[in-house]
N, C-alpha and C positions, 0 to 999 in steps of 0.2 A: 775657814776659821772655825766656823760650826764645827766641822770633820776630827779637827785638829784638836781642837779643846773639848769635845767628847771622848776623844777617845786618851788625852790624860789625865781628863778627872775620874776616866773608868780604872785605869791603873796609877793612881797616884804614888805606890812604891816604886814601882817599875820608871818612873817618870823621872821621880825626883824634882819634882817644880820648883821647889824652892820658893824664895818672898819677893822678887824681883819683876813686878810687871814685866810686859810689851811683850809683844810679837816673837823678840830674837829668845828669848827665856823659853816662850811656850811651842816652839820650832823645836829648839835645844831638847826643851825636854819631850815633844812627841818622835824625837827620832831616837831617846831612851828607847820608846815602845817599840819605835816601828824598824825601825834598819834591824838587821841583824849585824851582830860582831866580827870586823872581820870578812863582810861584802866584799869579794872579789872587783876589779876591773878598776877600784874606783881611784882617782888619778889626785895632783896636785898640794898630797897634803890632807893635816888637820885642823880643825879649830875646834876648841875646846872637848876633845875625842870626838868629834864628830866630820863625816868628810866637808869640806868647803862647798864642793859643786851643790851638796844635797841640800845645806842650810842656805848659801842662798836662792836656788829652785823653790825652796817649800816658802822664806820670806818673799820673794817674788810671786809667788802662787797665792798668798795670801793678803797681796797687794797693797802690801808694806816694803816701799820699794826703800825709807831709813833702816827698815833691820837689816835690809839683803847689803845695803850701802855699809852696814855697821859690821858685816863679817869682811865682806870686800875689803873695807878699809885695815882689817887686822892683818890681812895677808898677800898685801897690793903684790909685793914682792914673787910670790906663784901663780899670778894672774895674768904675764903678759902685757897685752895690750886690753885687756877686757875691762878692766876698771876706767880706764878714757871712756871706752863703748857706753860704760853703764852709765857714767858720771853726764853724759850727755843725753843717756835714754830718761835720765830721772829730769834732769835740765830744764825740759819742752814738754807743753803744757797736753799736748798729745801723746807724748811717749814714743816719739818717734826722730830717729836719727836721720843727721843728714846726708841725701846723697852719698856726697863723699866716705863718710865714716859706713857709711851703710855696704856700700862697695867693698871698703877694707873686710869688715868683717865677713863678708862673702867669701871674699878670697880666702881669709884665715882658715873658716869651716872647712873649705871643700879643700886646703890643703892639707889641715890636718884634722880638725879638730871631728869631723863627721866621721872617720875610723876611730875616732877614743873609742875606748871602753866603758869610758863613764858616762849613763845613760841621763845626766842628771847634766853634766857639761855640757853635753849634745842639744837636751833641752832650754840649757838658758841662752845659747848662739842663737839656737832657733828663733827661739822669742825675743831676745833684743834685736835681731838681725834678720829678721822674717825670713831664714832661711830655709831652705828642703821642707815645703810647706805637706810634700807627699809622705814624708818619715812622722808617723800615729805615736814613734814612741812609745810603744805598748809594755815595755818594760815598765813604765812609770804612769803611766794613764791608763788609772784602770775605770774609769768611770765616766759616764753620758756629761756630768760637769767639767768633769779635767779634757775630755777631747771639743766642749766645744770653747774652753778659757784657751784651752793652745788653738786652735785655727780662728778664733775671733782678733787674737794679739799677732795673727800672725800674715791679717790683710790687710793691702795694698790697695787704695783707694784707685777705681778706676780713671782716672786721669793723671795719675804715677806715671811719671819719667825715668829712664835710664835702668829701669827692671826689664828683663824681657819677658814675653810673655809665658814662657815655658816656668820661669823662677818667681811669677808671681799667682799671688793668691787672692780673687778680690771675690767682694759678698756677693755678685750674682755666681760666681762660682759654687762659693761655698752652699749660696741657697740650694740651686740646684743639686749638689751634690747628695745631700742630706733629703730634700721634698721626692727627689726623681729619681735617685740613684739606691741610695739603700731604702727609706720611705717609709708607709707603714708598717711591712711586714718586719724589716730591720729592726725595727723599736717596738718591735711586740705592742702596737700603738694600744689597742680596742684593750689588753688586759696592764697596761700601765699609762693611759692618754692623759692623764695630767706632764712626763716623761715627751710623752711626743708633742703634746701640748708646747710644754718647753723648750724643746729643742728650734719648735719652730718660730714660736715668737722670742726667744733668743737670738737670733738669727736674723729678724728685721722681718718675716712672712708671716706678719700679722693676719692677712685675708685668710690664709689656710691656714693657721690656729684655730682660727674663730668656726671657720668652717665644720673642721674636722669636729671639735668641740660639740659642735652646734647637732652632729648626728646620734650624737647617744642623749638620748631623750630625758637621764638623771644628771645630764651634765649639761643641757642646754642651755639651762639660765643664768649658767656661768659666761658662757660663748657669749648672751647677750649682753651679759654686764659689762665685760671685756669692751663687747662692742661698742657698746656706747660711751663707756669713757674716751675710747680712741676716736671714736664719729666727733666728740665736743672737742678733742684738741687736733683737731681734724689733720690725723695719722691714718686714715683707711683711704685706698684706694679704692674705687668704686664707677662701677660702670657706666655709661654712656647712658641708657636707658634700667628703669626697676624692672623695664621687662627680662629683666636677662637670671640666665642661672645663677643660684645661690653664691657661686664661685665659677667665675668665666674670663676668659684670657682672650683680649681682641688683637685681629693681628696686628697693628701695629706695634705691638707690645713688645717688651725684650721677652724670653721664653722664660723665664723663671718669675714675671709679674702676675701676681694673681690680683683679679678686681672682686673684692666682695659683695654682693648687694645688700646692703644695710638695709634697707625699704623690708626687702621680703620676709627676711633674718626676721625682725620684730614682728611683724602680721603674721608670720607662722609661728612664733611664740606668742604672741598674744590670742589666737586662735583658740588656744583651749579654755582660755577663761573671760575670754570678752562677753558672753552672755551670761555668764554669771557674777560676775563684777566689772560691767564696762566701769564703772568709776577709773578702778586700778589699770585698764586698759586705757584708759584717756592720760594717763600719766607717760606711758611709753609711746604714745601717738606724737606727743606734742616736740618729739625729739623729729618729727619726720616734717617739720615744718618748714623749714627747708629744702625741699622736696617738691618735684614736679611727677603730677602723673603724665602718661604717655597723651595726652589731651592738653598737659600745659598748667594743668589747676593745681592749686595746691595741697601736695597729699594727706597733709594732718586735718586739713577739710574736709580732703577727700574720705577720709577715713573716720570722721567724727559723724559723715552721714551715713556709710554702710554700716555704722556701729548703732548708730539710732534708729535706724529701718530695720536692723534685726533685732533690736531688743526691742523696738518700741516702746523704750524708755525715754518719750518726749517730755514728759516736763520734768526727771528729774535732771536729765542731762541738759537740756533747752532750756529752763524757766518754764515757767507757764504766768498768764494773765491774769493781773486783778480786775474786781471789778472795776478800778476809775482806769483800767486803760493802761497802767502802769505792769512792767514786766519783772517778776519775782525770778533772784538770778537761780541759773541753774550751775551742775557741774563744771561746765564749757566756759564759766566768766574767772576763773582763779587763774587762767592763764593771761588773761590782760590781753585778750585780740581784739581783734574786730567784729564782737561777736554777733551783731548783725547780719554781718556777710556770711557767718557762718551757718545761722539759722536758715537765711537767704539758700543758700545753697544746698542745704538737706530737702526744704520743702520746694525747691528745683527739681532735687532728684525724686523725691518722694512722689513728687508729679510725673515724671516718666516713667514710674513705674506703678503708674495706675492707681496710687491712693489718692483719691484724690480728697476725700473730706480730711485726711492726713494732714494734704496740702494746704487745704483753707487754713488750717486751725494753726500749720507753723507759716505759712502768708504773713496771717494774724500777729503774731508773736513779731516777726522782722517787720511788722509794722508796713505793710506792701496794702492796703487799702482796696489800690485798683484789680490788683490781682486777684485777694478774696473773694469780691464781689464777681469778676469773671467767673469764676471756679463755682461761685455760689449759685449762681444764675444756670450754669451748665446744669450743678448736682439737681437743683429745683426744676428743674423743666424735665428732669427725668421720673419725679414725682406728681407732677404739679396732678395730672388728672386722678390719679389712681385715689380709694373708698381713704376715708384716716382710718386710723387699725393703732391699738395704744401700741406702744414698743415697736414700731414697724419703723421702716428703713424712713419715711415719709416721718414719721411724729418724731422722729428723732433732727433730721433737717431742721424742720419745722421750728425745734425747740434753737438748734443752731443759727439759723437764720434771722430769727428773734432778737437773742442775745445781739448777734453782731448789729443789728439796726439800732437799737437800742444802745447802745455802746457809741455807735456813729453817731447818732443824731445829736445825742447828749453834749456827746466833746467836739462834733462838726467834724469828724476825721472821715472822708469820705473820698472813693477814688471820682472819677471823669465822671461829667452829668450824666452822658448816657450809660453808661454803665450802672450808675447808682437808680436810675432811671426806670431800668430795665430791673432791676433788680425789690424796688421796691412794688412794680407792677405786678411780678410775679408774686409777691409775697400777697397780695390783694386778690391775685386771679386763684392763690390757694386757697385762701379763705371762701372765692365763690365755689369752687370747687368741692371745698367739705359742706358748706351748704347745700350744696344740691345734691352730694350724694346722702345727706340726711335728713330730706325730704321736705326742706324749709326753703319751698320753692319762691316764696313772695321775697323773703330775704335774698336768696341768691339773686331773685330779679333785680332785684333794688343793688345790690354791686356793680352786678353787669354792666345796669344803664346808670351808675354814676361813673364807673370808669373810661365811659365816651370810647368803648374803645368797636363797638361795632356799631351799623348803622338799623336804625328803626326806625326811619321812614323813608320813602323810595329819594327821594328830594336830598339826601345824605350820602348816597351810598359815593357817587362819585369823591366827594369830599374824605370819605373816608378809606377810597383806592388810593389816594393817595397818599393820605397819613399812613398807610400800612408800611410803605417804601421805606419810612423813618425810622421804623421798629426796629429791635436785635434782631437776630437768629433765632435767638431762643421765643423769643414769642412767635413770630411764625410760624415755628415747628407748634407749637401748642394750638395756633390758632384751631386747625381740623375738630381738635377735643373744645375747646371754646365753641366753637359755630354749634355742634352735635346738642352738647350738655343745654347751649341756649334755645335750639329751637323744640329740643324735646322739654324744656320745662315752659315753652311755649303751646306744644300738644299737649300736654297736661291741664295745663289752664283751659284751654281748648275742651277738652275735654270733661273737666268741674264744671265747665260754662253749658255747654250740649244737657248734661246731667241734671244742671240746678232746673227749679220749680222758677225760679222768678229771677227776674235781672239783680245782678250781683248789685252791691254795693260795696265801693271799697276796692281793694284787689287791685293788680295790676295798673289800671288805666283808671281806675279812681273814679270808676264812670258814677254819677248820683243822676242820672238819667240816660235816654235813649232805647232801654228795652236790652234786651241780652242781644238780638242779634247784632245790634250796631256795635257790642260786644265783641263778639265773634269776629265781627267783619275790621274789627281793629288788630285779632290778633293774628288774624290771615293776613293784613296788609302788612303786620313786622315780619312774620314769617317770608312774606314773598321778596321782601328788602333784604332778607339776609343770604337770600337762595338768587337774586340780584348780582349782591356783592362779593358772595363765593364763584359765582360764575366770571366777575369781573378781575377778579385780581391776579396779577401778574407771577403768579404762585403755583406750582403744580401739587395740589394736594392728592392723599391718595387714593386711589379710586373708586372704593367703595366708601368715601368719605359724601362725595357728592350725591351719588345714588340712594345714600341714606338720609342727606337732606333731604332732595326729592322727594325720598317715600314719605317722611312726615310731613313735608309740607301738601302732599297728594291726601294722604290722612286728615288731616283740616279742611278739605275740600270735598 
């Protein structure tokens, strides 16, 4: 109709359109322009100087099947039998005749009508009468739209009766014919691919449109768009697994199905601008929600957390924490999920892949208590001994571990006693530890032995072999630096004591009598309790852990 009505309002003299709407008027007068006067071959007759077969071909083609009915009806009389044909192809709400009438016309074609001369007759049998599906009619079809409106009108749905298979034409034919047979090169695809585009999602091979599309890198985000409209009224075919090629055909398939992977299509389009606007990238995720990775989890998850582990855009995408506890939304809540389980699931992965204060802090956020405080305890037992240092890996913890206690204790949100247990010990055993690496040896004392957590007096020790049993892991591992830092700020004392003029007062053991040595001989007897209880514990510490007790406790002696 476009074709047709451009090309008579190009020649409007030549046309003569005159004031008469519809279809049979602008037919009439584009075959002014287009027929030559006087076309040889052409059969049955005029209507209104113009041949019969052409006008109702071009009303037919224009899929106005009242204008083609309205010339038909002027000259039933030169028609034969093809007015019953037609009057029954317009009838049914498919356009298609029955059986019987469809047989008749078969017979007619190939008795006469397929030798006419008139190329224009030949094409309308064909197409009322799905005939000689192999005659291109190239006299009349000159273009990629008119050859696929003739083989589209002119199949045969594959579960048709009473065609044989030689005389029928059905879509996986046709698919193939056009994908495998002539193909890209036939359609000059790469320098007209909107053209091949066409052809093929005209066709019903939606997967290889999209495909094909989807490989010229200024035309990709078209492919996509296509895609996803078809992915929502769920028209793609698609593979078994996202592990599969962009476009891959399994065997059990018919050979002309192609499956697309939708999954991949979008992550390789979203690829080049996920790190600089995951925002915009979390919009085309949320389509894949539906979606299973090869593990079973769900992809738009799946794909929310490698998009926040490489952006490390955690709290604009996640939220992040207020201070009462409350979580400020992020990107990820406009879509109305689960968004806990999602947060859950990033700081899952974030933890396999070795971040782990990453982890705490989105723990945190999904509100996982028990799990922080694991994570937390781990990170801190990795610092726990080393000097404080401002800005160091330690004062940074430090500052984390704070905050979340502080946070817990306020609002009671705490994971399993021992955990929280273990957790708040370490937080205490840090604190002795920066004391005694800044030389405020009475104070660090004074930690040590309020945390009951090793023995000083020999009458202890056993009691306290077997509190160790109870402990985490992580304090275990800490203990070796524990025992060290305690009995060297016991040699030191030791030491101030050997040094002074006169018995302390004050200090350590608070002694206000006895003389220094009964001094001494107190802090040799914790010394020897703690070189007791290292010897006794069920613990393999490391070996030059022991030998450096020893030495300092041989050094006091």
């Amino acid at each position: 109709m476009k074709y047709i009505t451009a090309t008579v309002y190009s020649n409007l003299q030549q046309a003569q359109l005159g004031g008469i709407p519809g279809t049979y008027n602008l037919v009439r007068s584009f075959l002014n322009v287009h027929l030559q006067p006087g076309m040889p071959g052409l059969e049955d007759g005029l209507v209104e100087n113009h041949p019969i077969w052409a006008m109702i071909y071009y009303c037919v083609r224009c899929g106005d099947l009242q204008a083609a009915w309205q010339v038909i009806s002027s000259v039933q009389q030169h028609l034969e039998e093809f007015p019953r044909f037609f009057q029954e192809y317009m009838g049914t709400e498919d356009h298609r005749l029955s059986t019987n009438s469809e047989r008749e016309i078969r017979l007619k074609y190939k008795s006469s009508v397929r030798n006419s001369t008139d190329p224009y007759k030949r094409a309308c049998y064909c197409v009322i009468g799905r005939c000689d599906h192999k005659d291109d009619h190239t006299d009349i079809i000159k273009s990629t739209d008119d050859y696929l409106w003739l083989k589209l009108s002119q199949l045969h749905l594959e579960e048709d009766d009473g065609t044989s298979a030689q005389d029928r034409l059905t879509l996986t034919q046709l698919q193939g014919m056009l994908l495998e047979e002539y193909g890209e090169s036939h359609f000059s695809a790469y320098q007209q691919p909107f053209l091949y585009f066409r052809v093929l999602f005209l066709t019903g091979q939606f997967e290889a449109a999209i495909e094909f599309l989807s490989r010229l890198d200024k035309l990709r985000c078209h492919a996509v768009h296509v895609a996803l409209v078809l992915y929502e009224f769920g028209l793609l075919i698609m593979p078994s697994t996202i592990q599969a090629q962009l476009l891959s055909h399994e065997p059990s398939d018919p050979d002309t199905l192609r499956r697309l992977n939708f999954a991949r299509l979008v992550m390789m389009y979203t690829r080049k601008f996920e790190v600089t606007d995951p925002r915009e990238a979390l919009q085309y995720f949320y389509f894949l929600r539906k979606l299973k990775t090869a593990s079973g989890e769900n992809l738009f998850m799946s794909c929310v957390s490698e998009l926040v582990l490489e952006t490390r855009e955690f709290d604009m995408l996640l939220g992040q924490l207020n201070k009462d506890g409350t979580r400020r939304p992020g990107a990820i809540d406009k879509f109305h999920g689960d968004t806990q389980k999602i947060i859950e699931l990033v700081a899952k992965d974030t933890e396999n892949k070795g971040l782990i204060e990453e982890a705490v802090r989105l723990y945190d956020l999904a509100k996982n208590p028990e799990r922080v405080l694991e994570l937390m305890n781990k990170l801190l037992t990795q610092v726990l001994s080393q000097p404080p240092a401002p800005q160091s890996n330690k004062d940074r913890l430090r500052q984390l571990a704070l905050t979340i206690a502080q946070r817990y204790r306020e609002l009671g949100q705490e994971g399993s006693r021992h955990t929280a247990n273990t957790f708040y010990l370490l937080l205490d055993l840090m604190t002795f530890f920066d004391l005694y690496h800044t030389n405020k040896i009475e104070q660090a004392y004074n930690v040590i032995q309020d945390l009951n957590l090793l023995p000083f007096k020999q009458e202890a020790v056993e009691q306290k072999v077997n509190s160790f049993r109870n402990y985490s892991d992580e304090i275990r591992r800490s203990l070796p630096d524990i025992l060290l830092a305690t009995m060297t700020i016991l040699h030191t004392q030791y030491k101030n004591s050997k040094n002074a003029g006169s018995p302390l007062v004050g200090g350590f053991g608070k002694l206000q009598s006895g003389g220094k040595q009964t001094y001494i001989n107190y802090l040799r007897s914790q010394a020897r309790a703690l070189i007791t209880f290292a010897g006794m514990l069920p613990y393999r510490m490391p070996g030059d852990t022991n030998a450096r007790l020893v030495q300092i406790e041989v050094l006091m002696n």
